[in-house]
KEPA-710642 format. One line per 2 residues: number of its first residue (from 1); their letters; for each residue x, y, z of C-alpha. Coordinates in nm, 4 decimals, m for minus. Layout:
KEPA-710642
NUM> a> X:Y:Z  ...
END
This chain:
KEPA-710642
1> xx> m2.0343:m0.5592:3.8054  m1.7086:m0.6585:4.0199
3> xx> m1.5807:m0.4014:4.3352  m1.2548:m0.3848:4.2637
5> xx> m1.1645:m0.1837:4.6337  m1.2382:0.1499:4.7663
7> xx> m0.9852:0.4633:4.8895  m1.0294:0.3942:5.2637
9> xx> m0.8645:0.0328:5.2214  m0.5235:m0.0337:5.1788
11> xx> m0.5717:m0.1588:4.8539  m0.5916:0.1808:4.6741
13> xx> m0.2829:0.1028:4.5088  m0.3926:m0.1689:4.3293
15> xx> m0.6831:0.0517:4.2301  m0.4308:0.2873:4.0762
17> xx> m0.2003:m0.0038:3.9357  m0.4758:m0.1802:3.7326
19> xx> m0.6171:0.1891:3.6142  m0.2393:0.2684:3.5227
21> xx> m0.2389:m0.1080:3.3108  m0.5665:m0.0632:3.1733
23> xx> m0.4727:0.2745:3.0468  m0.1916:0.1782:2.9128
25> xx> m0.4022:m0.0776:2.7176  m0.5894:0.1889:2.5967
27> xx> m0.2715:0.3884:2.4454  m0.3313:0.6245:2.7273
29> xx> m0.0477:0.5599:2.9572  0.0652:0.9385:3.0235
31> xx> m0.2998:0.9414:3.2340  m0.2575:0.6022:3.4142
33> xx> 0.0696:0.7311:3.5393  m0.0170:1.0518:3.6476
35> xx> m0.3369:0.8535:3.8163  m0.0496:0.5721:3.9604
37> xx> 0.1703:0.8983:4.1030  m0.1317:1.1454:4.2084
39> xx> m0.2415:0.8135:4.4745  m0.2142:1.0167:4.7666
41> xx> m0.4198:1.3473:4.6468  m0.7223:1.1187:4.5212
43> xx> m0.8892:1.0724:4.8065  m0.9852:1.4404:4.8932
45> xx> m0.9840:1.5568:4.5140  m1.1436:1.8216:4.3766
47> xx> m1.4456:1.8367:4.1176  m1.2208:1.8451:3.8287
49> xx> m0.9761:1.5995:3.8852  m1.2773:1.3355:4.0123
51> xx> m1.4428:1.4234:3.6346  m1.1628:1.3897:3.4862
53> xx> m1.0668:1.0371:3.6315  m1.4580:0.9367:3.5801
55> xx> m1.4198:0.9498:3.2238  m1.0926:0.7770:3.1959
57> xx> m1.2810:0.5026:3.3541  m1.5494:0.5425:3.1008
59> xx> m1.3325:0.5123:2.8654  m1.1618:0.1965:2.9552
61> xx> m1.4727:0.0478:3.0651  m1.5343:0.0787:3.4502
63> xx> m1.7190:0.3795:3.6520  m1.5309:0.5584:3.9547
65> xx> m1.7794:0.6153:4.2084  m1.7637:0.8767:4.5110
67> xx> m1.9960:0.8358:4.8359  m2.0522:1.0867:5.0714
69> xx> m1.8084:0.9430:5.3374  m1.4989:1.0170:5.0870
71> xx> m1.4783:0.6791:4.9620  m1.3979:0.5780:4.6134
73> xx> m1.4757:0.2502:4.4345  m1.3948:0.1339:4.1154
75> xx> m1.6454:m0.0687:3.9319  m1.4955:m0.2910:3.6738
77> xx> m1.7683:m0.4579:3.3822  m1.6864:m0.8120:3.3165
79> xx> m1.6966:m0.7852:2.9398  m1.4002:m0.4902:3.0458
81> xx> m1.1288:m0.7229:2.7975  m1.3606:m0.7496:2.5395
83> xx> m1.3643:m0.2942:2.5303  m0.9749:m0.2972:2.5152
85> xx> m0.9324:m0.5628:2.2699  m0.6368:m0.5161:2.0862
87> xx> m0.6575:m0.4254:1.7486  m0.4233:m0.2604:1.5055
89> xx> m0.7428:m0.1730:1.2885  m0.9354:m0.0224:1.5978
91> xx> m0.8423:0.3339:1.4325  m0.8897:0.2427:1.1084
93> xx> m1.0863:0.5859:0.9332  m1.2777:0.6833:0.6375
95> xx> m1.2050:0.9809:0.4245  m1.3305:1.0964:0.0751
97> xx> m1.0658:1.2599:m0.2111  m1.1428:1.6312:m0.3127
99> xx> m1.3289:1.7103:m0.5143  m1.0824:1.7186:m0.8193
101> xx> m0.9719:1.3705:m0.7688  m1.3709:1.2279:m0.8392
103> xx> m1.5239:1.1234:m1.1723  m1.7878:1.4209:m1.2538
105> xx> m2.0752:1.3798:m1.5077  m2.1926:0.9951:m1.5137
107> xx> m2.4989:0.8844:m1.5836  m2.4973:0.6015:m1.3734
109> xx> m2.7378:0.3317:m1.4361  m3.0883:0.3070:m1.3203
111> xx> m3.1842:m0.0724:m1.3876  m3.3796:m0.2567:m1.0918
113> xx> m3.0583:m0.4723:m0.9812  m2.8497:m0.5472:m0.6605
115> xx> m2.5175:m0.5477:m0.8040  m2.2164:m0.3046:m0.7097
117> xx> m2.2477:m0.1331:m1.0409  m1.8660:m0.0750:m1.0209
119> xx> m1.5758:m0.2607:m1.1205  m1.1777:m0.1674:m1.0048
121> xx> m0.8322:m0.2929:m1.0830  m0.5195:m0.1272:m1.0603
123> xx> m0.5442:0.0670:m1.3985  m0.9001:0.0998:m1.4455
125> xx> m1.2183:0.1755:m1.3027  m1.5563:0.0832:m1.4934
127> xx> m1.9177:0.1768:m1.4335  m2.2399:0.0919:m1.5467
129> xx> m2.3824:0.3636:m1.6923  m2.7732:0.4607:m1.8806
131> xx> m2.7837:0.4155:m2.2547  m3.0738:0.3882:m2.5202
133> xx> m3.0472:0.1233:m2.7367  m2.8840:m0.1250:m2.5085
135> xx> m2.6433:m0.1405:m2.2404  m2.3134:0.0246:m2.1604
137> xx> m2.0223:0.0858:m1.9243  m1.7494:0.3188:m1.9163
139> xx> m1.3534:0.2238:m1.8496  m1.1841:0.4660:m1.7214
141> xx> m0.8038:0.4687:m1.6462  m0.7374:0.5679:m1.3013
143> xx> m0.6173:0.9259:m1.3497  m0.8584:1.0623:m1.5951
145> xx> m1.0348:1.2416:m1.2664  m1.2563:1.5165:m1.3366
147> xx> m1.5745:1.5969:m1.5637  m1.5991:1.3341:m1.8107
149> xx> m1.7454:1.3990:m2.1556  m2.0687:1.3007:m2.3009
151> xx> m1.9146:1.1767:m2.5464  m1.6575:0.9940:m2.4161
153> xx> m1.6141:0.5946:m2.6063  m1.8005:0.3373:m2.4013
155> xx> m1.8278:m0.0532:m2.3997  m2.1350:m0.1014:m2.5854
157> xx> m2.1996:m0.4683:m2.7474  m2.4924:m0.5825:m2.5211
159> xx> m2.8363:m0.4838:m2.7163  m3.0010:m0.5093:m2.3387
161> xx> m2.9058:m0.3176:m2.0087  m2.5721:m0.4444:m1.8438
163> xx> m2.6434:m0.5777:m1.4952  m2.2611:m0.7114:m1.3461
165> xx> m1.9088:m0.6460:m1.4330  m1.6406:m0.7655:m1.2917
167> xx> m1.2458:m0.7738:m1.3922  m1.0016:m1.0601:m1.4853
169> xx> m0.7885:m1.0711:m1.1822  m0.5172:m1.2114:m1.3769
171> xx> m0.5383:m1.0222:m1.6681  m0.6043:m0.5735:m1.5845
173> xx> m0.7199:m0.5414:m1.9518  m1.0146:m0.8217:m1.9500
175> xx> m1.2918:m0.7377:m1.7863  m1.6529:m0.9279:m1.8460
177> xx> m2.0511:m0.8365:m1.8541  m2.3332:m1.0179:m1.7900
179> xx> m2.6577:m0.8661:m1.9089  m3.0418:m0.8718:m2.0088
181> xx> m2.9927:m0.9908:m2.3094  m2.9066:m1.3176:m2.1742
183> xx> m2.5701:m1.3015:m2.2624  m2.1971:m1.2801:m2.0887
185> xx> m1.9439:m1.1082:m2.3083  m1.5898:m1.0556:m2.2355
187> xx> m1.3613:m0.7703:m2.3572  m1.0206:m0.6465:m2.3942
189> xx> m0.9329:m0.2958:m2.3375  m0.6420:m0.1193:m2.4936
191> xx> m0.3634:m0.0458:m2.2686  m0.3985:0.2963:m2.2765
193> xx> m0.8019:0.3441:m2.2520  m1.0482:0.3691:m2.4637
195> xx> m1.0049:0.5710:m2.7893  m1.3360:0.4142:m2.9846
197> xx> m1.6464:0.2721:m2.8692  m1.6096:m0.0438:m2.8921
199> xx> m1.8660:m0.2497:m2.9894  m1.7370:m0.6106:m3.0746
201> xx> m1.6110:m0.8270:m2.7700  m1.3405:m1.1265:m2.7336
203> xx> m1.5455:m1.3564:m2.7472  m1.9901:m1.4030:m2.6756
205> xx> m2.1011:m1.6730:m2.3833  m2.4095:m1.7692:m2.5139
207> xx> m2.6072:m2.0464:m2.2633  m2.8666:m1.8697:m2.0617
209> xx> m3.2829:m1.8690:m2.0621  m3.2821:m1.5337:m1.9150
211> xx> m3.1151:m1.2343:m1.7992  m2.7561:m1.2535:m1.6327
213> xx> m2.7276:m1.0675:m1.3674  m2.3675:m1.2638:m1.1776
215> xx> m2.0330:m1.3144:m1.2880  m1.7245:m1.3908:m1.1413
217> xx> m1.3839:m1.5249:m1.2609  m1.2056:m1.7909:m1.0636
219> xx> m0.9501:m1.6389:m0.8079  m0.6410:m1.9030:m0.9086
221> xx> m0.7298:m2.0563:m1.2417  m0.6496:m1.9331:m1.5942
223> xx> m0.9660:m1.8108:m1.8207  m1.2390:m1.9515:m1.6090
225> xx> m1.5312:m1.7468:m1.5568  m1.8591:m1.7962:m1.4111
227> xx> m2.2083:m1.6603:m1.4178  m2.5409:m1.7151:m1.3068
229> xx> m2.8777:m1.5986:m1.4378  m3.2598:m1.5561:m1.3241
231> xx> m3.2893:m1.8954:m1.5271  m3.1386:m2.0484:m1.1456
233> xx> m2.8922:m2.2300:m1.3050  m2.4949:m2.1226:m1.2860
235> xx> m2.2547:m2.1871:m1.5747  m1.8929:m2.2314:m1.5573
237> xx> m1.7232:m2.1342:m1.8780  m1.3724:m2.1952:m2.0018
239> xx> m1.3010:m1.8438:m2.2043  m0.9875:m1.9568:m2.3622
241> xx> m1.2237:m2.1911:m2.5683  m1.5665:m2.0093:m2.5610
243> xx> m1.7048:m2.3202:m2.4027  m1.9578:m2.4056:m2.1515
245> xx> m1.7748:m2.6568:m1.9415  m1.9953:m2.7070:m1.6503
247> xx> m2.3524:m2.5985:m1.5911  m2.5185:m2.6188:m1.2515
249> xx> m2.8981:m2.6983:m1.2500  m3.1689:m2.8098:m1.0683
251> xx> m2.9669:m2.6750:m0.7224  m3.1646:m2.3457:m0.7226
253> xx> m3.5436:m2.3016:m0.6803  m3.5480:m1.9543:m0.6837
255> xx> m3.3902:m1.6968:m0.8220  m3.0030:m1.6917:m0.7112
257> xx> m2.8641:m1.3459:m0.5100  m2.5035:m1.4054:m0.5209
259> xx> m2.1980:m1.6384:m0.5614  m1.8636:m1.6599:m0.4703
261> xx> m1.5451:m1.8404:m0.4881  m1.3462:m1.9158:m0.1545
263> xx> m0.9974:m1.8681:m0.1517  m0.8208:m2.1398:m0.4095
265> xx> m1.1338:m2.1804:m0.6223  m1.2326:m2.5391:m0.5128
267> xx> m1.5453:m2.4476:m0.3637  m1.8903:m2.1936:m0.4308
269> xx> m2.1008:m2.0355:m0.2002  m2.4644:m1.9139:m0.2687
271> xx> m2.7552:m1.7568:m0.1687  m3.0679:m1.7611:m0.3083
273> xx> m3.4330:m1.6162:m0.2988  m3.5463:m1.9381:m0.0577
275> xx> m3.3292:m1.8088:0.1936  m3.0889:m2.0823:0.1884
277> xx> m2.7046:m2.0662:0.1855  m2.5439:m2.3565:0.0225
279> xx> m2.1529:m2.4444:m0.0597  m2.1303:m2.6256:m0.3859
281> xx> m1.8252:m2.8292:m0.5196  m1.8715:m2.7179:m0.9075
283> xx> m1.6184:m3.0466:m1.0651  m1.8503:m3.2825:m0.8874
285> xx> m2.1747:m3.0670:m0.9645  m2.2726:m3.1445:m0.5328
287> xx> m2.3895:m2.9827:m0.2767  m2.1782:m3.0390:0.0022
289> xx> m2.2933:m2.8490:0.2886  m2.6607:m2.6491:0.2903
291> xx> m2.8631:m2.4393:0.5774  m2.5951:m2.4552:0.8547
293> xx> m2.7508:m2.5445:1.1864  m2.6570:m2.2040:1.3999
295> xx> m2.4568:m1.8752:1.2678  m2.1650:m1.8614:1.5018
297> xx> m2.2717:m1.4923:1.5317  m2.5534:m1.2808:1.4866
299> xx> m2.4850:m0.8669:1.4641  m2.7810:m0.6849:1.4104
301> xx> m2.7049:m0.3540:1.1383  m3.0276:m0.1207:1.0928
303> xx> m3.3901:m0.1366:1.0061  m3.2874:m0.0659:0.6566
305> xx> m3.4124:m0.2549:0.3667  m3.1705:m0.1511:0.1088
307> xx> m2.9159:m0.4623:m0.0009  m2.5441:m0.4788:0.1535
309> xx> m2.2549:m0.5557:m0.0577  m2.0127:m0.6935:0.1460
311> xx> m1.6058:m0.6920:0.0465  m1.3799:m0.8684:0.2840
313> xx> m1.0046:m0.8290:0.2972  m0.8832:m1.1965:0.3208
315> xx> m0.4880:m1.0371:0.4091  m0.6432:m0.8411:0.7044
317> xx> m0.9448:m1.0395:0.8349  m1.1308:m0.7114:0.7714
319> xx> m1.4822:m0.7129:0.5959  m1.6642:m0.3936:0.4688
321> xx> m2.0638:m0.3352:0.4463  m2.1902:m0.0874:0.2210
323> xx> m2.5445:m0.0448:0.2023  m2.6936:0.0188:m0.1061
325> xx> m2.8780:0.3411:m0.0704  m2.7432:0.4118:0.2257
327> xx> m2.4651:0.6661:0.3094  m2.2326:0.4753:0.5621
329> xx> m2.0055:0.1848:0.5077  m1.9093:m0.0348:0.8336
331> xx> m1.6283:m0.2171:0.8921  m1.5538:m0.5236:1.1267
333> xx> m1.2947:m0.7639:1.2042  m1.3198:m1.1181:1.1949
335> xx> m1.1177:m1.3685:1.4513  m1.0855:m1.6781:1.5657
337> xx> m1.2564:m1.6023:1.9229  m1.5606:m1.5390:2.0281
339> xx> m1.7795:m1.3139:1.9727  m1.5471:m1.3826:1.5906
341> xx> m1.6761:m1.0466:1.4934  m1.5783:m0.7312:1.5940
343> xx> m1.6830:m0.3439:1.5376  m1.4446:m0.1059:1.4055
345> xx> m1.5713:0.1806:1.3088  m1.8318:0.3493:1.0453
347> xx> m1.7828:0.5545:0.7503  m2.0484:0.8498:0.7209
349> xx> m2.1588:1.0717:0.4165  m2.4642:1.2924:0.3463
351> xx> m2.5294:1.0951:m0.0131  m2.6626:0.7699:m0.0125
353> xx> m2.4156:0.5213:m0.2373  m2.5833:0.3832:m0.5445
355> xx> m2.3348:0.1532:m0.5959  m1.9720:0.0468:m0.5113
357> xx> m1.6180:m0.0670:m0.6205  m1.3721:m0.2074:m0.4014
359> xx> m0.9865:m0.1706:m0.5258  m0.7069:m0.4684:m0.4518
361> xx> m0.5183:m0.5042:m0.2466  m0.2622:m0.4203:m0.4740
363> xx> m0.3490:m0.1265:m0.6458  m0.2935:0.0661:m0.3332
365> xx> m0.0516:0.3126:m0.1289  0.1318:0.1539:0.0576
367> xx> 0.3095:0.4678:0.1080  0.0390:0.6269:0.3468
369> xx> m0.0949:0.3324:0.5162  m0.3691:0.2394:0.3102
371> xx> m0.5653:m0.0663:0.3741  m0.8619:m0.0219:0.1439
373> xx> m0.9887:0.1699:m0.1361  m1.3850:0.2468:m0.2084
375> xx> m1.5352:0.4232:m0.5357  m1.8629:0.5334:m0.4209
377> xx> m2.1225:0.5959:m0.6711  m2.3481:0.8840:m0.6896
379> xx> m2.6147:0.9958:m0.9300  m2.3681:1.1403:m1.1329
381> xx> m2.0435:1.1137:m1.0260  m1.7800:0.8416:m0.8339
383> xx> m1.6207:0.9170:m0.5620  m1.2967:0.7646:m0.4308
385> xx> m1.2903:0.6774:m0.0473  m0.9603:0.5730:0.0848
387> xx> m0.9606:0.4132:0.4527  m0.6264:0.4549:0.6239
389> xx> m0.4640:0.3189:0.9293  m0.2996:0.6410:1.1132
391> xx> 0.0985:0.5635:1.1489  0.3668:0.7939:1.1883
393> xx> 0.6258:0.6312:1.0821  0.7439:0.6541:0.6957
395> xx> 0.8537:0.3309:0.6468  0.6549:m0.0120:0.5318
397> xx> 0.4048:m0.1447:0.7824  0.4883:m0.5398:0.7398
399> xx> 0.1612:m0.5706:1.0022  m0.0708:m0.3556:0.7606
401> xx> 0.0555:m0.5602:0.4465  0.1263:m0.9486:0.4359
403> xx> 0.2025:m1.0760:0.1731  m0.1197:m1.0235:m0.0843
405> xx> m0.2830:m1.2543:m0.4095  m0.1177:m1.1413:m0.7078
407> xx> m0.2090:m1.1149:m1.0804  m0.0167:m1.4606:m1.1607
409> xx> m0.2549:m1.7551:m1.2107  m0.1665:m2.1070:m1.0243
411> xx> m0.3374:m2.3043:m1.2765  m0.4411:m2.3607:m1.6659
413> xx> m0.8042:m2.3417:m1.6402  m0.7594:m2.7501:m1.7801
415> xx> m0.5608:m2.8298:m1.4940  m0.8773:m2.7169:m1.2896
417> xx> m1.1072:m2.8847:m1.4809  m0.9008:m3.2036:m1.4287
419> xx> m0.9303:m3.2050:m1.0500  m0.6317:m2.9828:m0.9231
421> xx> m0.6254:m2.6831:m0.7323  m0.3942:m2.4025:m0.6674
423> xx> m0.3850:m2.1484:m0.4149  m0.3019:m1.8126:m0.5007
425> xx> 0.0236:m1.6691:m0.6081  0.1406:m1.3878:m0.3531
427> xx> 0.3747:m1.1182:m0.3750  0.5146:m0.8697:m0.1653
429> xx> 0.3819:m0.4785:m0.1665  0.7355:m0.3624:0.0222
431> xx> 0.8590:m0.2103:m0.2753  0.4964:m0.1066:m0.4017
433> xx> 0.2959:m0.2877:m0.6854  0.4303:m0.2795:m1.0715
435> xx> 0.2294:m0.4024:m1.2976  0.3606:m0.6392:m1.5753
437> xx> 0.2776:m0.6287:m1.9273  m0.0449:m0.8080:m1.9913
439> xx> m0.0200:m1.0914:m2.2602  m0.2854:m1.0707:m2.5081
441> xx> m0.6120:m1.2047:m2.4438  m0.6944:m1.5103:m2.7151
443> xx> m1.0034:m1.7492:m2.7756  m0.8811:m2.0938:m2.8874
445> xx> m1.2179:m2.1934:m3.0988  m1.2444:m2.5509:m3.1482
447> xx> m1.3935:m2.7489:m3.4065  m1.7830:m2.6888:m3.3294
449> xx> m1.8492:m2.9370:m3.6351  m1.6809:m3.2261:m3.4856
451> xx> m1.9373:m3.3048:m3.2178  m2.1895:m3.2576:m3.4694
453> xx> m2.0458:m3.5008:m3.7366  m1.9779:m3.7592:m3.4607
455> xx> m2.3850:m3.7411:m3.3581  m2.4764:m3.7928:m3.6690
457> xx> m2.2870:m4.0319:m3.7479  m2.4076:m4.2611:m3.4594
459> xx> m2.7729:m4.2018:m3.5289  m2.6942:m4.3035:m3.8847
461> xx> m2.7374:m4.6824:m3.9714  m2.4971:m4.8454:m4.2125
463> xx> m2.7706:m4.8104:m4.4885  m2.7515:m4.4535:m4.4788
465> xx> m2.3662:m4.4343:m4.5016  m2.3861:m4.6338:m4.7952
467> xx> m2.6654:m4.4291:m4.9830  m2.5036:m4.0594:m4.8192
469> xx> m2.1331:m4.0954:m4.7806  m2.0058:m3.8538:m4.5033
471> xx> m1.8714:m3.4862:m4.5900  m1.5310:m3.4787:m4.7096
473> xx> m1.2237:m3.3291:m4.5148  m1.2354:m2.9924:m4.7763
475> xx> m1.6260:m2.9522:m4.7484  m1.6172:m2.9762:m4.3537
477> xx> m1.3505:m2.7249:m4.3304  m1.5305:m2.4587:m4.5950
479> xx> m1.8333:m2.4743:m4.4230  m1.6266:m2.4292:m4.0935
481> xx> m1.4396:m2.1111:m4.2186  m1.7904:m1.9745:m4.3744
483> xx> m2.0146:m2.0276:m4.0101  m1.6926:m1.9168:m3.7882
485> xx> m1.6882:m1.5382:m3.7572  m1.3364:m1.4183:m3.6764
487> x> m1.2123:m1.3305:m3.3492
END
């Protein structure tokens, strides 16, 4: 603790100058002016005023204290800049729609796994949900809010429970799951909704040993989607062609938590059961950097054992932790200085979240300052949160929204297969977000049969041509039209 000076020195003024300046820091200038003017009646205040000018000191981070001889001194805490940091996201708060603006009456699923549960794009929302005979999820468009029917059409090709979704971020009709059955499927919703159930997807990823329980597409390129299984082994799949392009084994020893993409899509990160982070360069199959020496940071949350799901804001240096089973989400910002993360604020309810969705960036108001958009999960219903950023003027905060990713892809998912990379595409939310028509989602199925001729062909010797010629052009393509279901 540092004495800044005392009311029986001359330098009371300076007292009153840096409690005027810190106040001001503070946004409460009206109270360090009155405390700057008031200089002379401080020093024989009354019991009031003295409590009063206490807690303004609490609040900016130093104590006024009063002795028995009528002195004052002000003691200022070293880590005093580090209270008043500036941050236009230091008011950032939490609220949850009415009641008439939720999603009433889902059964939302029960299966043993950490994912969110919850998938969100500008038109949609989708949940996992219980079903016998297999698994399910609903799509929803974003305004059918209310009590949802029982029998209401779901997505229901997967013949075990569905364990991850997760939406095409360049396409707002594709979205893909990953379930027990050891399969990823993707899917194409009608523009409007759902009218059907629908039962038959775009196109099966088969390549798995065991349950999928990850999947994520690539944040810049075209048709690239990956997942990763309890078999420990992550596959990268081009959907345009239905093909496994690149499979990652024998980096895992145990049974892989989560994996993401960073920003262009040239890089994964991973954590696994053995407690080890590790950032993988996919086109190279490599590790190139595993169990970093010291965190830069270390913020300790709660005694809780339930899983977080993190979602971090990339436009805003803003991440979100929502604890699954727990009824708060926390927010922190992320800088370039020490301590590099900082503590906004914390979201309370009374029911614990049993999963989440996070919406983009561009799916929301702009209009009323909204920085982020949460559908909580329930037992049986979803709840919207919307955090906000209190401004009161009307017009678009160009601090609150840079420019954000939009649904364009920088690359043809051969490009990226080929070695390039892309960074995103952004756009501008000034005028708010309208969505384009979305071009139909196609698989381009090559010819499986060539590979297969080719092999055998090489493991033929010249003596077997001779005696069993090869299959002519006609056969080859029958048998491919007969074994080729249509898409």
């Amino acid at each position: 603790m540092l004495v800044i000076g005392c009311e029986l020195c001359p330098s009371k003024k300076v007292i009153h100058a840096a409690l005027a300046k810190a106040a001001e820091g503070r946004g409460l200038c009206r109270r360090g002016e009155r405390a700057h003017r008031e200089s002379g009646s401080c020093q024989r205040s009354s019991g009031s005023g003295r409590g009063r000018r206490n807690q303004l000191g609490y609040e900016l981070g130093f104590v006024l204290f009063h002795s028995a001889f009528g002195d004052t001194c002000i003691f200022l805490s070293e880590d005093m800049r580090r209270v008043v940091r500036q941050s236009k996201f230091r008011h950032v708060f939490g609220q949850a729609v009415k009641n008439d603006q939720c999603y009433d009456d889902i059964r939302v699923s029960r299966v043993t796994w950490d994912s969110a549960f919850c998938a969100v794009n500008p038109k949609f929302v989708a949940l996992i949900i219980e079903a016998s005979g297999g698994g399910a999820f609903l799509v929803l468009p974003l305004h059918k809010t209310g009590r949802i029917d029982k029998s209401y059409p779901t997505v229901c090709g997967h013949t075990g429970p569905v364990l991850d979704i997760d939406w095409c971020p360049h396409n707002d009709q594709v979205i893909a799951s990953g379930s027990e059955d050891c399969t990823v499927m993707v899917w194409q919703i009608p523009e409007n909704g759902l009218v059907t159930s629908m039962s038959e997807p775009v196109v099966i990823l088969e390549g798995h040993s065991k349950r999928v329980g990850i999947i994520t597409w690539h944040p810049t390129a075209r048709n690239i989607l990956l997942s990763a299984g309890c078999d420990n082994q992550i596959i990268i799949w081009n959907v345009g062609t239905g093909e496994a392009m690149i499979n990652l084994e024998d980096m895992h020893p145990d049974v892989i938590y989560n994996v993401c993409w960073n920003r262009n899509g040239s890089l994964i990160c991973t954590s696994c059961k053995d407690k080890s982070i590790r950032v993988i360069d996919p086109r190279k199959q490599e590790i190139v950097g595993q169990n970093l020496e010291e965190p830069m940071t270390v913020n300790e949350m709660d005694t809780s054992n339930g899983v977080l799901l993190p979602f971090y804001d990339p436009d805003t240096n803003v991440v979100y932790l929502c604890g699954k089973g727990d009824s708060s989400i926390r927010y922190f910002e992320i800088t370039d200085e020490a301590p590099y993360v900082h503590f906004l604020n914390t979201f309370a309810s009374k029911e614990p979240q049993r999963g989440m969705g996070y919406m983009p960036k561009r799916g929301l108001d702009v209009n009323k300052c909204e920085i982020a958009r949460f559908y909580k999960l329930h037992e049986r219903k979803c709840e919207p949160i919307v955090m906000t950023v209190p401004r009161k003027s009307d017009l678009f905060q160009d601090d609150l929204y840079p420019d954000t990713a939009g649904p364009d892809p920088a690359l043809e998912a051969e490009e990226w297969f080929d070695g390039k990379n892309g960074d995103p595409i952004l756009i501008s939310l000034k005028n708010g977000y309208v969505p384009g028509k979305n071009r139909e989602f196609k698989v381009v199925k090559k010819n499986m049969l060539d590979n297969k001729v080719t092999k055998n062909s090489e493991k033929s010797s010249s003596s077997n041509k001779s005696s069993h010629p090869a299959p002519s052009i006609v056969s080859v393509c029958f048998h491919q039209c007969v074994q080729l279901k249509p898409v």
